[in-house]
C-alpha positions in Angstrom: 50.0 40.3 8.1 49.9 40.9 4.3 47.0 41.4 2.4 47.8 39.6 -1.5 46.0 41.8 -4.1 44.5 39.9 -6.7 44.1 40.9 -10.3 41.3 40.5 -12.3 42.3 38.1 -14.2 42.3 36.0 -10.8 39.2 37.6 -9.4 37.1 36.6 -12.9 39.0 33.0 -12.9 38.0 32.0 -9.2 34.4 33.9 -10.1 34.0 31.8 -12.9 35.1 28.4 -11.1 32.5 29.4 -8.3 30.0 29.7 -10.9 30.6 26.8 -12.6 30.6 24.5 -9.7 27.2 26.4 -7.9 25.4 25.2 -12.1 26.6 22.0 -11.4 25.5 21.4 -8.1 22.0 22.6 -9.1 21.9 20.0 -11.8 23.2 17.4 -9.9 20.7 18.1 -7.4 17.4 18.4 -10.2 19.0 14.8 -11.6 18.7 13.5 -8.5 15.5 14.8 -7.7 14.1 13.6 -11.3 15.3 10.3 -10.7 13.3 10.1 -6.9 10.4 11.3 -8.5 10.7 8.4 -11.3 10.7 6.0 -9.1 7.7 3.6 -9.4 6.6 0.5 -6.9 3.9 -2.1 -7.2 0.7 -1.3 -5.6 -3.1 -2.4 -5.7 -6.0 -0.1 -7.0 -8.8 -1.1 -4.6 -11.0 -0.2 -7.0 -10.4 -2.1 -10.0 -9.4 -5.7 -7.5 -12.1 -8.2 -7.4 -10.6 -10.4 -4.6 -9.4 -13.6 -6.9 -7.1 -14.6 -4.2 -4.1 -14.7 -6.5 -2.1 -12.3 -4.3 -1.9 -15.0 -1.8 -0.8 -17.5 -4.0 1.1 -15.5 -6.9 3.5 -14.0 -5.1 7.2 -14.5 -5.2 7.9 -14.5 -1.4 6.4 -17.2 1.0 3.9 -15.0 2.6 2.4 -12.5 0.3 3.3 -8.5 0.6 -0.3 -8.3 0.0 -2.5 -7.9 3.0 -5.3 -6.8 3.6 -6.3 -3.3 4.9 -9.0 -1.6 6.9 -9.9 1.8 6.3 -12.1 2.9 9.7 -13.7 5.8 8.2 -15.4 3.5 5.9 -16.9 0.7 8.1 -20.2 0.3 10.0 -18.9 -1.6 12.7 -21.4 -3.9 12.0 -22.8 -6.6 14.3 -23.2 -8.9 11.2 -19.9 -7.7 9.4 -19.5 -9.7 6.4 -15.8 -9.4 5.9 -15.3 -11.6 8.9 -18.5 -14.1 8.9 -18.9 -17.1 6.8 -22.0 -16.3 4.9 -25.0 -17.2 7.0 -22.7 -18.1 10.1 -24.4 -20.5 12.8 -23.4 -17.6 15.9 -22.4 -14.6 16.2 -19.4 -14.9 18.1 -15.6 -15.5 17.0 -15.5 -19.2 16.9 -13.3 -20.8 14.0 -16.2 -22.2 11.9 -18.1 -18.8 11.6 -15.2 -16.4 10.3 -14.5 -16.1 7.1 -10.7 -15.7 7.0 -8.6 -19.1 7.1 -5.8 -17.5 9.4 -8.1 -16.0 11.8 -6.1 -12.3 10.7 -9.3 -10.3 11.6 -9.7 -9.5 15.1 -13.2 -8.6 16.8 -13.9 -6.4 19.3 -16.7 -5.5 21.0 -17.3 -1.6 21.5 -21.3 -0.9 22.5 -24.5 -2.9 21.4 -24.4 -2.9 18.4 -20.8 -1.7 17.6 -17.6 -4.1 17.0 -14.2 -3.2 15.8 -12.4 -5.2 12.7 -8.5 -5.3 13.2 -6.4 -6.8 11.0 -3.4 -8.6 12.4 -1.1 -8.3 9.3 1.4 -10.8 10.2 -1.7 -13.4 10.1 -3.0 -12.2 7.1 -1.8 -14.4 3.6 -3.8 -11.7 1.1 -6.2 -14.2 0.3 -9.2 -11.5 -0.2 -11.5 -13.5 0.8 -13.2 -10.8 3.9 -12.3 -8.0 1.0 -14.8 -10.1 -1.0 -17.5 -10.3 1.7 -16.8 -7.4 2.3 -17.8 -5.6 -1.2 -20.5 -8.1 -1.9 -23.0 -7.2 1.3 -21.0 -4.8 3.1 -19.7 -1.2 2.6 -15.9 -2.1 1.1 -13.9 -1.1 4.2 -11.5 -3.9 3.6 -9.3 -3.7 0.6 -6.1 -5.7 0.1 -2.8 -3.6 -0.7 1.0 -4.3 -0.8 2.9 -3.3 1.6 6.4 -2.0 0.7 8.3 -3.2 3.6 7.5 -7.0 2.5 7.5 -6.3 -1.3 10.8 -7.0 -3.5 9.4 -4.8 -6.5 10.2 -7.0 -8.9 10.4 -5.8 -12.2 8.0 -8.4 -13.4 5.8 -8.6 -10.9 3.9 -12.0 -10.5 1.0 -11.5 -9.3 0.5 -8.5 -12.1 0.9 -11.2 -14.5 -1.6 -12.8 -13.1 -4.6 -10.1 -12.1 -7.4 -10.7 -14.0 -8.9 -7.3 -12.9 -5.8 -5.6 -13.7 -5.7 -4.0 -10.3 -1.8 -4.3 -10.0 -0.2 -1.3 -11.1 3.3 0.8 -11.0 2.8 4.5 -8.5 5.0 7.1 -7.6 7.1 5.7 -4.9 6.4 8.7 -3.4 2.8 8.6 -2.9 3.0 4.2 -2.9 -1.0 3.8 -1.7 -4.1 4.0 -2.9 -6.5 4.3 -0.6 -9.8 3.9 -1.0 -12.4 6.2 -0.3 -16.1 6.3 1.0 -18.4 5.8 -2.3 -15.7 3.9 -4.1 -16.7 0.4 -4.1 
């Protein structure tokens, strides 16, 4: 076994190599890092939408990536919820002509007198805002529509931005891609 003595020459040389490529690892990882962080998607503000219904029709795909959104902390559970009734509804109950969604999206669930639970069933759900409406007119704003990013293509030029009259539709971090809205926010 031999033992090769380097120089110093050599010693600086392979020093100075290391060196070089440790600097441009570290900048290839902070370019990379920048260019994550600068990464923008489409989402909703639910506080600046007023429920036009244009995200159900505006939208490049066949079934929206809008849809609507329930945030729990937020609702009543209202007997009389006014996201999914037709205003002045003839019953109570879940029949058809008393809800207020065309698709039938929002599910109701009975918990204890007077308590019912509001589900949404995304796939049913076209973004129409039509229960986030009711819902901000004569309820507490629990329902809010938002994009979801598994659906959404991100287009550049987003359609239904074009079309927001509110000018709810906006570009976010893609790492932090929802807004979520927030007891007192309505």
């Amino acid at each position: 076994m031999t033992i090769e003595k380097k120089s110093r020459r050599k010693f600086l040389k392979d020093g100075l190599w290391g060196t070089c490529l440790t600097c441009l690892a570290v900048v290839a990882g902070a370019f990379a890092f920048k260019k994550r962080d600068d990464e923008k998607v489409w989402q909703l503000d639910p506080n600046k939408c007023v429920a036009c219904g244009n995200c159900a029709t505006y939208c490049v795909l066949e079934e929206s990536a809008v849809k609507c959104v329930h945030a729990y902390a937020m609702c009543g559970y209202c007997d009389l919820c006014t996201g999914f009734f037709e205003p002045e509804p003839r019953e109570l109950d879940t029949g058809a002509e008393n809800q207020l969604c065309p698709t039938g999206a929002i599910k109701r669930s009975f918990i204890e007198d007077p308590y019912y639970e509001y589900t949404i069933d995304e796939p049913l759900c076209i973004g129409c805002g039509k229960c986030v409406e009711g819902c901000v007119a004569f309820g507490n704003g629990s329902l809010f529509l938002q994009v979801r990013h598994d659906r959404c293509l991100n287009c550049n030029e987003c359609s239904i931005a074009a079309a927001c009259p509110s000018q709810a539709f906006k570009r976010v971090s893609a790492d932090e891609p929802y807004l979520i809205k927030k007891a007192g926010h309505t």
